[in-house]
N, C-alpha and C positions, 0 to 999 in steps of 0.2 A: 462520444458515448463510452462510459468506462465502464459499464455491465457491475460483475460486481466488484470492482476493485483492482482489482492485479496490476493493472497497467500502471492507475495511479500511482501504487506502491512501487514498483520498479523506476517508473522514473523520479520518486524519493529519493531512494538506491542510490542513485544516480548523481542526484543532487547532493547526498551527504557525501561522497568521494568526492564531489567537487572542492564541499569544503573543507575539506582535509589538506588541499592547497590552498583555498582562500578563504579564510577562518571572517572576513567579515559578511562575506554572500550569506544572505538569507533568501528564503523561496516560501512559497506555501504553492498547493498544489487542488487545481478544483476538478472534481470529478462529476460528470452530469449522467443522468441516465433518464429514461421515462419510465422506469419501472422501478417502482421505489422497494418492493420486495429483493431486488440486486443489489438496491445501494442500503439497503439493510445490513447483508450481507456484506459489501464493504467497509461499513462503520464497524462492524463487528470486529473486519481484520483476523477470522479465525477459517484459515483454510487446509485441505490434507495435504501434508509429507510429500506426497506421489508426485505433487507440481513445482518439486525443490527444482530446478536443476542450474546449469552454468556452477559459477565460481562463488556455490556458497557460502564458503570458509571464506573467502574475501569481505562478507558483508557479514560475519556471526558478528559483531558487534546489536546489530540493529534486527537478526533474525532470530526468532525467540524460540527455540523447542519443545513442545510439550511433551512430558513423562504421565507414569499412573493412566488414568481415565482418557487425557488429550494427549496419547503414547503416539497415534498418531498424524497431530495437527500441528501445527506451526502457527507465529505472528508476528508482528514487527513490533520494535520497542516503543514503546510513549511517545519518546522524544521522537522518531518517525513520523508516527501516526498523529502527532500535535498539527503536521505540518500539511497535514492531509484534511482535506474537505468534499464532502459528498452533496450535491441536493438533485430533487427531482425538476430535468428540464427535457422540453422536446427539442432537438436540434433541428426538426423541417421549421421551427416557429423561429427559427432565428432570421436574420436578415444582415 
């Protein structure tokens, strides 16, 4: 269950350092939740500031800052979020 997102995104994070040594790795990343209102919210990708923390400056490449009106929200870059996928599933329905 990835609620709205975060997790998915960080182990993104995660994957692009990867390939920064292994430049042919590719990944894509699926995120479920039952509550499609969350995974809204994760397709969006538009979260506040407040939940930066660890070694930001090691991921500005892929961490996006908002100024003016989103002064205080952040996002992750395209090519991140390309690699990220959301849909609604119940995890008791699996087997």
């Amino acid at each position: 269950a990835c609620s709205t997102g975060e997790e998915v995104y960080s182990f993104a994070l995660l994957c692009e350092e990867f390939r920064r040594f292994y430049v042919d790795f590719t990944y894509s990343v699926l995120g479920t939740d039952i509550d499609p209102v969350s995974l809204e919210t994760a397709r969006k990708a538009l979260y506040s500031k407040k939940h930066l923390v660890g070694p930001v400056s090691h991921y500005k490449k892929h961490i996006l800052l908002g100024s003016g009106k989103t002064e205080d929200l952040f996002t992750f870059s395209k090519a991140l979020r390309d690699h990220c996928e959301f849909k609604v599933q119940d995890l008791r329905a699996l087997e």
